[in-house]
C-alpha positions in Angstrom: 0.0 0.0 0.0 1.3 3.7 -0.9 2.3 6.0 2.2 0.1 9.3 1.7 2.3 12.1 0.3 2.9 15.1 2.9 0.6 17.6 0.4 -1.8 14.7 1.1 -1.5 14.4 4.7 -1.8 18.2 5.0 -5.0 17.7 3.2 -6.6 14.9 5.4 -5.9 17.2 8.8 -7.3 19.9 7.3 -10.5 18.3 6.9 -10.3 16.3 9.5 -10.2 20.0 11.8 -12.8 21.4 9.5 -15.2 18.2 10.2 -14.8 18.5 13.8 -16.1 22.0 13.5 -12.7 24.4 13.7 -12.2 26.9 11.5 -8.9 29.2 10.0 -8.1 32.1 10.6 -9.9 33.5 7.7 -12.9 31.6 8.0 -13.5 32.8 11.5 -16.8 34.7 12.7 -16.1 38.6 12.6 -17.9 40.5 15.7 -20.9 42.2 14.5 -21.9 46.1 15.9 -24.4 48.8 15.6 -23.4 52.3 15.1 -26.3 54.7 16.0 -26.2 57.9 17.5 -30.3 57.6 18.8 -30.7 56.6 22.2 -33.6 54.9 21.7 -31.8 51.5 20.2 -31.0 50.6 23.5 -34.3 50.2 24.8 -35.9 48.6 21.6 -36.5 44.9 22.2 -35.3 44.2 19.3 -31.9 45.7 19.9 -31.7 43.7 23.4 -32.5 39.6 21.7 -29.1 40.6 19.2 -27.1 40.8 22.4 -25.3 43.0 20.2 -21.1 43.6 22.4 -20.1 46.7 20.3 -22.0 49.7 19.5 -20.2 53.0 17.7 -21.1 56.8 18.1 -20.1 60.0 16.1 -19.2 62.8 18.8 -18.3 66.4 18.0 -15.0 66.5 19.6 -16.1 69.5 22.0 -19.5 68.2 22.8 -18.9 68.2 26.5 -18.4 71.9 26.3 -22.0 71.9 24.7 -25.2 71.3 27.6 -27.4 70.1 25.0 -25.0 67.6 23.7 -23.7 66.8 27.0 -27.1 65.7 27.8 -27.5 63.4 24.7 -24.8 61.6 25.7 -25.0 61.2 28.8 -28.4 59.8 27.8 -26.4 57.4 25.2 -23.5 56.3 27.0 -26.1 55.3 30.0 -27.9 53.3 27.2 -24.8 51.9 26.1 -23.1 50.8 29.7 -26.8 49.5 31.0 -27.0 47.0 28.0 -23.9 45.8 28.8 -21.9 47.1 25.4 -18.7 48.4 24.3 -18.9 51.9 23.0 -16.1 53.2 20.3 -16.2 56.7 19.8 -15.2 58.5 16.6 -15.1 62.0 17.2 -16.4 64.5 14.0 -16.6 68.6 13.3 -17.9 70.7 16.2 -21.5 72.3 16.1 -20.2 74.9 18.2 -18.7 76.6 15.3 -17.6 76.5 11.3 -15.6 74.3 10.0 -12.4 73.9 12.2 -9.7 71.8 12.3 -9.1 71.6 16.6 -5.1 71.3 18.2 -3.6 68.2 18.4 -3.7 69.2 22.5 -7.9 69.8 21.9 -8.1 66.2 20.9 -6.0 65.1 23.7 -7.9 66.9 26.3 -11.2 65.9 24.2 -10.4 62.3 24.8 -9.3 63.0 28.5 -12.2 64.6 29.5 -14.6 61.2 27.7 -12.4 59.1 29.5 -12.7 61.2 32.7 -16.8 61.2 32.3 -17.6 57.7 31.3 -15.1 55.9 32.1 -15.8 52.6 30.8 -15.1 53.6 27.5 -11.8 52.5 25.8 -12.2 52.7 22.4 -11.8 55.7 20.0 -10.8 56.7 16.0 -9.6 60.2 15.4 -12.1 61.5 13.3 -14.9 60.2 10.8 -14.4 60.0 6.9 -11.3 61.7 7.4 -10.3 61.2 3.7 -12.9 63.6 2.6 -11.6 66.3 3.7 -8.7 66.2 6.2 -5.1 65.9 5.4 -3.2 62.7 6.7 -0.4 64.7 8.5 -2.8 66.8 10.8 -5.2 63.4 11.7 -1.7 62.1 12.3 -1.1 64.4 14.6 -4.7 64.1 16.5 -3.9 60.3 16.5 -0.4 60.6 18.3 -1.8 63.0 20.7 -4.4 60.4 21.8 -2.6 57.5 21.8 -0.1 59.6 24.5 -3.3 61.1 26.5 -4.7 56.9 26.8 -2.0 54.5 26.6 -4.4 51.7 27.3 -6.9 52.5 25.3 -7.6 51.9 21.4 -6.9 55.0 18.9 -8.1 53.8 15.5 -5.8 56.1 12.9 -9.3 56.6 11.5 -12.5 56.2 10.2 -12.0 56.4 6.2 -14.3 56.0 3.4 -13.5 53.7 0.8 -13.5 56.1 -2.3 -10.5 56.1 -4.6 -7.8 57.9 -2.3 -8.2 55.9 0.6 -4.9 53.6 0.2 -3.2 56.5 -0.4 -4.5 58.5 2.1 -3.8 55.5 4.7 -0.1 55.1 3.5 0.3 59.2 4.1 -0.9 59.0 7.1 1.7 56.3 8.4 4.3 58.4 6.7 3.4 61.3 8.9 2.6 59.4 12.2 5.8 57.3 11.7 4.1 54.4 13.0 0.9 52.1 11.7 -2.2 52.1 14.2 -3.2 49.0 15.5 -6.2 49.3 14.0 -8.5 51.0 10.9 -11.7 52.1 10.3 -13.6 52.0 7.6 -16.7 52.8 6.0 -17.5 50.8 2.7 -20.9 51.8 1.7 -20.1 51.8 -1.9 -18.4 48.3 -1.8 -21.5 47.3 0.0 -24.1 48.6 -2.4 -22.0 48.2 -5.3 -21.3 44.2 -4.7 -17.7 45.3 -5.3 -14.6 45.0 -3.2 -12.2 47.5 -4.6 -12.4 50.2 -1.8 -11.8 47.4 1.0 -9.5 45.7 -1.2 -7.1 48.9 -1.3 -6.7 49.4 2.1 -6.5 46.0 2.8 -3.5 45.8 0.7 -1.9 49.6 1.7 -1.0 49.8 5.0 -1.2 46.9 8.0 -3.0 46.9 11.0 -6.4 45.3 11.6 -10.0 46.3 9.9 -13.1 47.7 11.6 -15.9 48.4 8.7 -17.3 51.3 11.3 -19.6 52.3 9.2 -21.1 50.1 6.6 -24.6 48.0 5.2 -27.2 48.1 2.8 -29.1 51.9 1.5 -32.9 52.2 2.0 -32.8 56.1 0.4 -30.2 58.6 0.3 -30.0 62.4 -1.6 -26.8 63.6 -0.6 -25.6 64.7 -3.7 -23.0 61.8 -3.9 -21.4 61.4 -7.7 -21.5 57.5 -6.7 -24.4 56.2 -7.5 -25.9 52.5 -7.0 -29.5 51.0 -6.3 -31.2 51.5 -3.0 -34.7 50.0 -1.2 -35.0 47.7 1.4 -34.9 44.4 -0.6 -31.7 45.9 -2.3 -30.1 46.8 1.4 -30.8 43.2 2.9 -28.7 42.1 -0.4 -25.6 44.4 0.7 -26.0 43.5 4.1 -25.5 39.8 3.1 -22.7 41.0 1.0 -21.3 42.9 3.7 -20.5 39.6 5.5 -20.6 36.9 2.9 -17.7 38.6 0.6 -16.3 41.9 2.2 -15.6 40.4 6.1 -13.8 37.1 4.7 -11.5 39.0 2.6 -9.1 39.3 5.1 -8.9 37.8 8.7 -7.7 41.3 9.6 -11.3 42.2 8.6 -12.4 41.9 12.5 -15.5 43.7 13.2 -18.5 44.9 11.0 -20.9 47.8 12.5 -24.1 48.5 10.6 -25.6 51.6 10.4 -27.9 52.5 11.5 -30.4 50.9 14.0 -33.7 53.1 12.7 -34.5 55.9 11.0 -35.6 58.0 13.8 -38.9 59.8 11.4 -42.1 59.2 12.3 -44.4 57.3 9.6 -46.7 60.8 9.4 -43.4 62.7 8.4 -43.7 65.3 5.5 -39.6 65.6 5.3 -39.0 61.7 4.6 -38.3 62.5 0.6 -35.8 65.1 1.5 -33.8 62.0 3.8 -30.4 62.5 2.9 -29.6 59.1 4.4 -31.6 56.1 5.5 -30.2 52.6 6.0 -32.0 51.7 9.2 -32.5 48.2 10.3 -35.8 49.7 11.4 -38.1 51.6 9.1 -40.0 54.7 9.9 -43.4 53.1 10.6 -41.1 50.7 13.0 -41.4 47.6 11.0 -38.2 45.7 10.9 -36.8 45.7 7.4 -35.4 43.1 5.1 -31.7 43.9 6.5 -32.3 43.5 10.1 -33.5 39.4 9.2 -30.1 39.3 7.7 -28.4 40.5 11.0 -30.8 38.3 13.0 -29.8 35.2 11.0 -25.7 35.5 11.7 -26.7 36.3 15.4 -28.8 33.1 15.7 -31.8 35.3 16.6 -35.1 34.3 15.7 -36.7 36.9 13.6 -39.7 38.8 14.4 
């Protein structure tokens, strides 16, 4: 009888590992998020049967200087920490004034004084989309700054949209930093709705460093003047949503989390401004039925949907 060859051999373990239910690295489960900035996610039912670990929000970087905002998320962050979930904060433009890029020592003391109010949070990116319109060298600086005021804690380099100059943009930014962040974010709405992978694909293959799609999932409606265009209803978003983790998660074990956005739409049914939406992927539709998408997310969370 012929001894197996060694490619052979190699062959039967793998199988044999496979059959008793392991997995490889790249075949293994990525941990699924919501990002929402509404309050009202955490007490939906709905939101609660996910068991859902990770949950994002978009804070102006001086919102604790703000009442109002202070407020909201205290409001938020008591949502978060009373359903037992891991907040990551990306920080975004003020609404205290125009457009503004803050100190690399207003980011620090921005992240301090989070850290200082709600403790339990540990995880933040720089600033959201910042390849639209920020240049690498001064997130760079925001990024170092932060990483010095919370040693402990997670500094994403930050939250980038996959449009052409994102590899680019990423590879500047590490030039500037003089180091590669643990960790990325990204927001691949156009891969997602496109059934493409070239945005993820190029930062992937750019710079190191793991893979958070922070932002990402199917479009219900959107009019916000975007020169990309692709198809969009609620049938269509349960199809990127399924792409989302059946394509864009496995194309790297790096990939490591996915957060959709959003949870709802936050507009009433009886609404007059719903056709001027400039943005609706909620798992949750304005009449609060759950949509197409939110079966999807049910389904990889072994969730029975309803």
């Amino acid at each position: 009888m012929r001894r197996p060859t060694h490619a052979v051999l190699l062959t039967l373990i793998a199988l044999a590992v496979l059959a008793v239910g392991g997995t490889t690295a790249a075949q293994a489960k990525v941990a699924i998020g919501i990002a929402d900035n509404k309050t009202d996610m955490f007490t939906d039912p709905r939101f609660t049967a996910l068991h859902v670990k990770h949950v994002r929000v978009m804070v102006p970087y001086d919102a604790l200087r703000d009442a109002r905002l202070r407020t909201w998320l205290d409001g938020w962050m008591a949502g978060a920490k009373a359903a037992g979930t891991a907040p990551l904060v990306t920080f975004t433009r003020s609404q205290r004034r125009a457009s503004y890029n803050p100190s690399a020592a207003q980011m620090a003391r921005s992240l301090k004084d989070l850290r200082r109010r709600y403790p339990f949070v540990r995880e933040f990116a720089t600033w959201n989309e910042a390849n639209i319109n920020k240049q690498p060298a001064t997130v760079a600086r925001w990024w170092n700054a932060m990483r010095r005021a919370c040693p402990t804690c997670t500094i994403l380099g930050a939250d980038l949209l996959d449009r052409n100059n994102v590899g680019t943009w990423a590879q500047r930014f590490v030039k500037a930093a003089k180091r590669t962040p643990k960790v990325w974010g990204l927001h691949n709405y156009d891969d997602a709705n496109l059934l493409r992978t070239t945005g993820t694909r190029k930062l992937l293959t750019s710079v190191r460093g793991a893979v958070w799609f922070t932002e990402t999932g199917g479009v219900v409606a959107r009019n916000n003047n975007s020169a990309v265009r692709f198809p969009t209803g609620a049938q269509h978003a349960a199809k990127a949503t399924k792409y989302v983790f059946s394509t864009l998660a496995k194309l790297s074990p790096r990939v490591q989390r996915v957060y959709i956005y959003h949870w709802n739409t936050g507009l009433s049914s009886r609404s007059d401004n719903a056709a001027a939406r400039t943005w609706d992927s909620g798992l949750i539709g304005p009449d609060d039925k759950p949509r197409p998408a939110l079966a999807v997310i049910q389904g990889l969370m072994g969730v029975k949907a309803g």
